[in-house]
C-alpha positions as CSV (number, residue, x, y, z in Angstrom):
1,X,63.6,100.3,3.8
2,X,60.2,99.0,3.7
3,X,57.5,99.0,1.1
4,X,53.8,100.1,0.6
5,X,51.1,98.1,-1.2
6,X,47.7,98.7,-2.7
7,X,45.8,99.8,-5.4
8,X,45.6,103.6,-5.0
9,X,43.2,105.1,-7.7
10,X,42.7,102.0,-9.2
11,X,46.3,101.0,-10.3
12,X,46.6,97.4,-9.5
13,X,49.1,96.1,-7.5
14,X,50.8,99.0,-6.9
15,X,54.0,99.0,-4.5
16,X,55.7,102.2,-2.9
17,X,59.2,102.6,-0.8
18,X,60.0,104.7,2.0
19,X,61.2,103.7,5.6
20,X,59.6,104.1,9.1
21,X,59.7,108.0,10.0
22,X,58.2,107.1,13.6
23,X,56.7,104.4,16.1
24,X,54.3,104.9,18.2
25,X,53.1,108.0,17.0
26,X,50.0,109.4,18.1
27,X,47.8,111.1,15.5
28,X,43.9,112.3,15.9
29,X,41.6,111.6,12.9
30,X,39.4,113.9,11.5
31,X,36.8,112.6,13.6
32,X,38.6,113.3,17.0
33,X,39.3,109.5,17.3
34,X,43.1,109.1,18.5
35,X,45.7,105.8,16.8
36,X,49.2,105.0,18.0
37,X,50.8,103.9,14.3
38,X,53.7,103.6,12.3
39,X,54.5,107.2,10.5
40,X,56.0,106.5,7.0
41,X,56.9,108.7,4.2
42,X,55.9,105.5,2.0
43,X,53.6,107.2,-0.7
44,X,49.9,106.4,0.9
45,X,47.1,107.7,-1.6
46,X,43.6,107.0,-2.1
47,X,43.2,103.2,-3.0
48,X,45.7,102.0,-0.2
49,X,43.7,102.0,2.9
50,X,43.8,98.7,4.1
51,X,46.9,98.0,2.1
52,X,49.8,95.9,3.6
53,X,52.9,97.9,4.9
54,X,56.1,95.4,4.6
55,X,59.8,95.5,5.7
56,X,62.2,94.3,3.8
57,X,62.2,90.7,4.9
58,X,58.8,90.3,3.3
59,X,56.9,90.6,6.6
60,X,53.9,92.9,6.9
61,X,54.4,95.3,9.6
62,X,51.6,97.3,9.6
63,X,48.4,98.1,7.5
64,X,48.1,101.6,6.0
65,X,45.4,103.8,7.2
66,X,45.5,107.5,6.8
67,X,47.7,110.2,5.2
68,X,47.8,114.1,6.5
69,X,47.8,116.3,3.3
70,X,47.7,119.8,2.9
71,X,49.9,122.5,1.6
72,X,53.3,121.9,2.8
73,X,52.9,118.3,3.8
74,X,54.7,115.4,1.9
75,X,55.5,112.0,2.9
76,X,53.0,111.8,6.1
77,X,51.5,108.6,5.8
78,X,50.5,105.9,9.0
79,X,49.8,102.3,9.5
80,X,48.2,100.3,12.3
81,X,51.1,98.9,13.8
82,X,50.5,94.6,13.1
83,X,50.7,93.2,16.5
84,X,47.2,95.8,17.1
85,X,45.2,94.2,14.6
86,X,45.9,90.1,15.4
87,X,42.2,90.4,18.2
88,X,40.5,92.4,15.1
89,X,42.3,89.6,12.9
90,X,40.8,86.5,14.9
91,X,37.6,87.6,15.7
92,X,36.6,88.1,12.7
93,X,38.3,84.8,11.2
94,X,36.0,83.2,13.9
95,X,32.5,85.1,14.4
96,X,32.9,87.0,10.5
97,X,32.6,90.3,12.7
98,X,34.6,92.0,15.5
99,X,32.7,92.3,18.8
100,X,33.5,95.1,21.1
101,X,32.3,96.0,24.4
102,X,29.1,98.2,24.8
103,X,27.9,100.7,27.6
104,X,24.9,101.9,25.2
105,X,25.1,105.7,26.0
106,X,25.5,108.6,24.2
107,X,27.5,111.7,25.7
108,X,29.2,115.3,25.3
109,X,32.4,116.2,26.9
110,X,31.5,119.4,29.3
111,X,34.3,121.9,29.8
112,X,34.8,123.9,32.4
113,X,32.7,127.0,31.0
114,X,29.7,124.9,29.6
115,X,30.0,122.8,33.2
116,X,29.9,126.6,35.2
117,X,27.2,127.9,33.2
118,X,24.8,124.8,33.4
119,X,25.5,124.2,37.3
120,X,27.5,120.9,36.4
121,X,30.5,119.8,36.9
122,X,33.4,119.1,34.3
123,X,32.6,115.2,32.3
124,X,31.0,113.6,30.2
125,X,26.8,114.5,30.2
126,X,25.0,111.6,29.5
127,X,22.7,112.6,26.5
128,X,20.9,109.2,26.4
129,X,20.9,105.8,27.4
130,X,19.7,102.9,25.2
131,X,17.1,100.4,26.7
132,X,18.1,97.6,28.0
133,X,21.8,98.3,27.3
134,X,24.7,97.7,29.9
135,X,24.6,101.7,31.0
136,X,21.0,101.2,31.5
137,X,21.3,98.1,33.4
138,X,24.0,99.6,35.6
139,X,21.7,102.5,36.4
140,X,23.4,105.2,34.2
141,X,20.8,108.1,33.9
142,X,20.1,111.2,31.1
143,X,21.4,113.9,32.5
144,X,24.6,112.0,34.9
145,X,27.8,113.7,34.6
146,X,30.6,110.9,34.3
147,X,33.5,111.3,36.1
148,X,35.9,108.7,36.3
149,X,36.3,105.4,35.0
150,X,38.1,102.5,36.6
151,X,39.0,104.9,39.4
152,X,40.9,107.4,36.6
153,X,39.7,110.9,36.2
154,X,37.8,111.6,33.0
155,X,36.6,114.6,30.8
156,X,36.0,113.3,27.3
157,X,34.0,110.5,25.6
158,X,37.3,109.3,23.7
159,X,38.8,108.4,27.5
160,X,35.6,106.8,28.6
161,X,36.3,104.9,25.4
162,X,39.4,104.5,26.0
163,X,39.2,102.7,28.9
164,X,36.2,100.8,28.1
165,X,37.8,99.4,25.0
166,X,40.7,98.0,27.1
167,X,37.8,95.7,28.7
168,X,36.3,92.4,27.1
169,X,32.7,91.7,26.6
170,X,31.7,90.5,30.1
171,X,33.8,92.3,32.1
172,X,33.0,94.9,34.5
173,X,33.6,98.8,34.8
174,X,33.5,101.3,37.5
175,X,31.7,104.2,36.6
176,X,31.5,107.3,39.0
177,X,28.9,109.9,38.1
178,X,27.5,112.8,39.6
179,X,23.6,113.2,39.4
180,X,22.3,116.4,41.0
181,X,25.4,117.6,43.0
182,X,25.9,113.9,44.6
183,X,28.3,111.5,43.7
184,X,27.5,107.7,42.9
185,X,29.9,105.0,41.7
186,X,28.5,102.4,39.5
187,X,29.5,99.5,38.0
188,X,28.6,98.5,34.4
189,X,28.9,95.2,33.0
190,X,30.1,95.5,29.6
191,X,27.7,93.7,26.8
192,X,28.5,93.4,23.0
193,X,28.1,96.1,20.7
194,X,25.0,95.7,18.7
């Protein structure tokens, strides 16, 4: 058994019950960014985002983030599992912010059709590169089809991401693109996020 908390449409102090459904499950937001939470069927409504998720020792486990709703869904709420927020946790306890790295490009994933049709192959088309950023640094160019990262095939911005959010500030990234049929490895040095 484990409890919800929060404040959902401005009921103070508000406290649910349910248990764990899952671990580790894998859900994509509506933005097409993917989370490994808890699934509960602890009531989550609006107001308890952010909201502590507790067992039943008093310990918080996990903090609630999303619900899926629709018709025929009940009971299909998630929290970030604790042990992932204890980097976000400190950071901002010590700089009042959470830095992450930074490559400073902007890109669309090409599938195989778009690829054929636009004599590319299948990546991630650099749209842009900001100035002075790490991309731009490393040599990164408009128009650079990114293929792997850290020596792993890629196809989508959320793997580049992915990856690159498994690095610190500082660190460095291999990178290889092709640019105009040839390809190039690069590596980036990772800065902070603006």
């Amino acid at each position: 058994m484990l409890w919800q908390y929060g404040n959902p449409l401005g009921l103070q102090s508000s406290i649910t019950c349910g248990v764990v459904s899952a671990v580790n499950r894998e859900v994509t937001d509506s933005d097409g960014k993917k989370f490994t939470l808890i699934q509960t069927d602890a009531a989550i409504n609006s107001g308890n985002s952010g909201g502590a998720l507790v067992n039943s020792e008093g310990k918080v486990i996990g903090i609630n983030t999303l619900k899926l709703s629709g018709t025929g869904i009940e009971g299909m709420g998630f929290a970030i599992p604790i042990n992932s927020t204890t980097d976000v946790t400190s950071q901002l306890i010590q700089y009042s912010k959470v830095k992450r790295p930074y490559i400073g490009i902007s890109g669309m994933d090409l599938d195989e059709d778009t690829a054929k049709a636009n004599k590319l192959v299948k990546g991630i088309y650099i749209k842009s590169v900001d100035d002075f950023s790490a991309g731009e640094k490393a040599g990164l160019k408009i128009g650079d089809v990114i293929i792997e990262a850290d020596g792993k095939k890629i196809t989508t911005m959320d793997e580049l991401n992915e990856i690159k959010n498994s690095h610190k500030i500082g660190d460095e990234m291999k990178v290889k693109v092709n640019r105009n049929g040839e390809e190039r490895e690069l590596t980036i040095t990772l800065s902070e996020q603006p």
